[in-house]
N, C-alpha and C positions, 0 to 999 in steps of 0.2 A: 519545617516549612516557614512558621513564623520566622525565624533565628534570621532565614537565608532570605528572606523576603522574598519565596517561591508562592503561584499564583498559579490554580489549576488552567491549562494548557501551556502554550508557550513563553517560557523563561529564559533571556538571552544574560550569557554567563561571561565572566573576564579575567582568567587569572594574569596575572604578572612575574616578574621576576626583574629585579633590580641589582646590578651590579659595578662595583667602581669602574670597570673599563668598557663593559659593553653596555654599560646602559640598562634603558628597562626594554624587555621582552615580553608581549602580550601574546597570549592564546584565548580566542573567544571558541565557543561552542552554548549549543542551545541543550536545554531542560526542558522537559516534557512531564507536566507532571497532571496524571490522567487518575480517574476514579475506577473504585474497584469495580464496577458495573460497567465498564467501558466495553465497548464490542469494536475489535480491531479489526480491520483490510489489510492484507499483507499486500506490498505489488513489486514485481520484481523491476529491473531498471531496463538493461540491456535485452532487446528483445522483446519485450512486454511494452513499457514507455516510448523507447525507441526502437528501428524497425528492423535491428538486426544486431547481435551480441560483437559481433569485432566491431564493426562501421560503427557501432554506438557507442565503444568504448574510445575509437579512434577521431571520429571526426566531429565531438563535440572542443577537442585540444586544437583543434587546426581549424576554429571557427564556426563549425558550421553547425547550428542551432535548430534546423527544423528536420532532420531527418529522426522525426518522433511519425508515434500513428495517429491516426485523425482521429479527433475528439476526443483524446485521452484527459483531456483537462479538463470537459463539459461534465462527463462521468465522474470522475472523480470527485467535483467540486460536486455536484448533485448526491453524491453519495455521504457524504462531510455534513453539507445541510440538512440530510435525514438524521444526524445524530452519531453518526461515527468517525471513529478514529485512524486515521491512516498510516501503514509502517513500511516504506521503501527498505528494501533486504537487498543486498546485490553482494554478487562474490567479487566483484572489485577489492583491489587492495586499497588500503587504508590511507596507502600514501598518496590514492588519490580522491579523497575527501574532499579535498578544497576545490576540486572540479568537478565532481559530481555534484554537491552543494549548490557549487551555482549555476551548474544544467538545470537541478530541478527548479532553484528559484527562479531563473530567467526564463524558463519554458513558455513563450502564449502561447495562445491559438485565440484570434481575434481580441475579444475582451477580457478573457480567463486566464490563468494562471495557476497551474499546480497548487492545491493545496498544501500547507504545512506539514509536515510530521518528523520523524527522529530518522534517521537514515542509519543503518547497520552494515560494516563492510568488513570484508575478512581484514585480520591482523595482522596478514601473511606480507612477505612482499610483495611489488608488482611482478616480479617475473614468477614467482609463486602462483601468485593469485591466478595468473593470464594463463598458468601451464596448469592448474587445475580446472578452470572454466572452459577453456576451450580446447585445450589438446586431451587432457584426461576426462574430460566431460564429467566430471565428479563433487561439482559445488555444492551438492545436499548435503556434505558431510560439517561443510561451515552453516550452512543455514539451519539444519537440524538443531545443530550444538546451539547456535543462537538464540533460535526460535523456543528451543527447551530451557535458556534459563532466562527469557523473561516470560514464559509460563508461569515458572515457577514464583512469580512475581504477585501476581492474583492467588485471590483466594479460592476464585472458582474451578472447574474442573478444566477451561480454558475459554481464554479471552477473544481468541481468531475467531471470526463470523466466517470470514472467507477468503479467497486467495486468487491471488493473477497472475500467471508467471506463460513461460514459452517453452518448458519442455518436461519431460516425464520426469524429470530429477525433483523441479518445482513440486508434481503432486506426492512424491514421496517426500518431501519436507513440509509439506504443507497437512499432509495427511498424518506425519508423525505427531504433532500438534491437537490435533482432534478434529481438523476443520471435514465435513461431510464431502463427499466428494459431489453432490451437488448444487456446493457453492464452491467448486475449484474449477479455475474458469483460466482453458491454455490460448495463448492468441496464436496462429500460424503466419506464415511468412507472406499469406495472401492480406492478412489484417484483420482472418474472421475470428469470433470465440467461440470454442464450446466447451460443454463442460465433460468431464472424465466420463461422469455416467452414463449421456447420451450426448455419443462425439459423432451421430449424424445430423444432427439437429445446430446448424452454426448459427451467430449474432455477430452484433460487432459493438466496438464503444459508442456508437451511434444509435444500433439499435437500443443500445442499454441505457442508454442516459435519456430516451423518450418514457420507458416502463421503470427508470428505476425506483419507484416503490414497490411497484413486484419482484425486484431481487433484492431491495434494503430498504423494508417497511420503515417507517420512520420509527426510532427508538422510544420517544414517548407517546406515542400511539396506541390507544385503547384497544382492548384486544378483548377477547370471548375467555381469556383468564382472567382477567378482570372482572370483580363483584358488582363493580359499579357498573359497569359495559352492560348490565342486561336489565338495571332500573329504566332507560328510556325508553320510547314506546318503538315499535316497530315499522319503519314506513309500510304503509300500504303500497304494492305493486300495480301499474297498472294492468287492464286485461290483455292478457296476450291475444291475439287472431289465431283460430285455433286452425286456420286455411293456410297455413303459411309449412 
C-alpha cells in the first residue's frame, strides 16, 4: 500500500500505454482498499437502484437518468454513515462499465448522491450478459462466483452484512455468501421491500432510511458485548400509568 500510495477507501488509479504511432493511451479505474473488519452491503443495479432490469439497462444510454426508485440515495448514504461499506454487483457486461459508472455517480435525488463503492460486472459480453440476465434468468451463476472470491478475501467467516436485489436469483447468491436471510431484503415492481423470511411484512427505501439504525446499527456502537458497555450506570425509567 505504501509502494502504490493506496489510502484506506477510495483510490483513483491510471494506467497508460505510450506508443510511436498512437500515442499515449490511458485507462483509469478506482481501488478500494477496506479493512478486514469491514461489514459489506451488496446491492444489485437493474431493478433494485432502478425500477426495472431492461428499462434500466436501456434508457440510462439514451439519456434518461431518473427512472431510479425513490430514496434509494437517502438509504444508502444513511447506511454508509452508520459505518458500512457498499458493493454494487450487477450482471451487466463489462463492456458497459463506463455507463454504469456514471449512472451510479450521476444519480441525485434532491441533495444526495449514490454513495462510492467498487462495481462488479460480468466478463461476458453484452449480448452474453443481456441473454443470461434476462432471457435465461440465470445471473446467480456470475454473482455467486463473484461474491465467492472476494469472500475469500477476508479473513472472517464472511464480510456481507446484507443484501438488496429484485429477484430470487439475488437471495440464492446472496445467501451463497453467508448473508441471513433476514437481512436479504428483495424490492418488487411496486417499489416495496421485504425481506425473504417474512415477505408479508413490506417497507420501502423510505421506510428504511427513517429506522435505519434498526436495520444497520452503527458499527462502532457500544453494544452489551462490550465489557465497557455495562460499567455506566443504568438510566432510571420513568413510572409507567399502570391504567393505560
Amino acid at each position: 500500500m505504501q509502494q502504490f500510495n493506496l489510502h484506506e477507501g477510495l483510490n483513483e488509479a491510471a494506467f497508460s500505454v505510450t506508443t510511436q504511432f498512437q500515442g499515449t493511451t490511458r485507462c483509469c479505474c478506482s481501488i478500494y482498499v477496506w479493512d478486514q473488519t469491514a461489514k459489506v452491503i451488496i446491492s444489485d443495479i437493474d431493478g433494485t437502484i432502478t425500477k426495472s432490469d431492461v428499462r434500466g439497462m436501456i434508457l440510462p444510454l439514451i439519456g434518461v437518468h431518473d427512472w431510479a426508485q425513490e430514496e434509494v440515495t437517502q438509504l444508502y448514504s444513511k447506511i454508509c454513515d452508520n459505518g458500512y461499506k457498499i458493493l454494487y454487483l450487477s450482471a451487466r457486461s463489462i463492456g458497459q462499465a463506463g455507463a454504469t459508472r456514471e449512472y451510479l455517480r450521476g444519480l441525485q435525488q434532491g441533495s444526495l448522491k449514490l454513495p462510492h463503492g467498487p462495481l462488479f460486472l460480468n466478463p461476458e459480453s453484452v449480448f452474453k450478459a443481456f441473454k443470461k440476465e434476462v432471457i435465461d434468468k440465470k445471473p446467480e451463476e456470475f454473482k455467486k462466483s463473484c461474491l465467492e472470491k472476494l469472500q475469500n478475501l477476508f479473513h472472517c467467516e464472511t464480510p456481507f452484512f446484507a443484501g438488496y436485489g429484485n429477484r430470487p436469483n439475488d437471495v440464492v447468491a446472496y445467501e451463497h455468501v453467508g448473508i441471513p436471510k433476514s437481512r436479504i431484503f428483495i424490492i418488487n415492481k411496486s417499489g416495496e421491500l421485504q425481506r425473504t423470511i417474512n415477505q408479508t411484512r413490506k417497507t420501502s427505501f423510505k421506510d428504511q432510511s427513517c429506522i435505519v439504525d434498526l436495520f444497520f446499527p452503527p458499527v462502532n456502537q457500544n453494544s452489551g458485548t462490550d465489557p465497557n458497555y455495562w460499567r455506566f450506570p443504568i438510566e432510571e425509567l420513568e413510572s409507567i400509568p399502570m391504567d393505560l
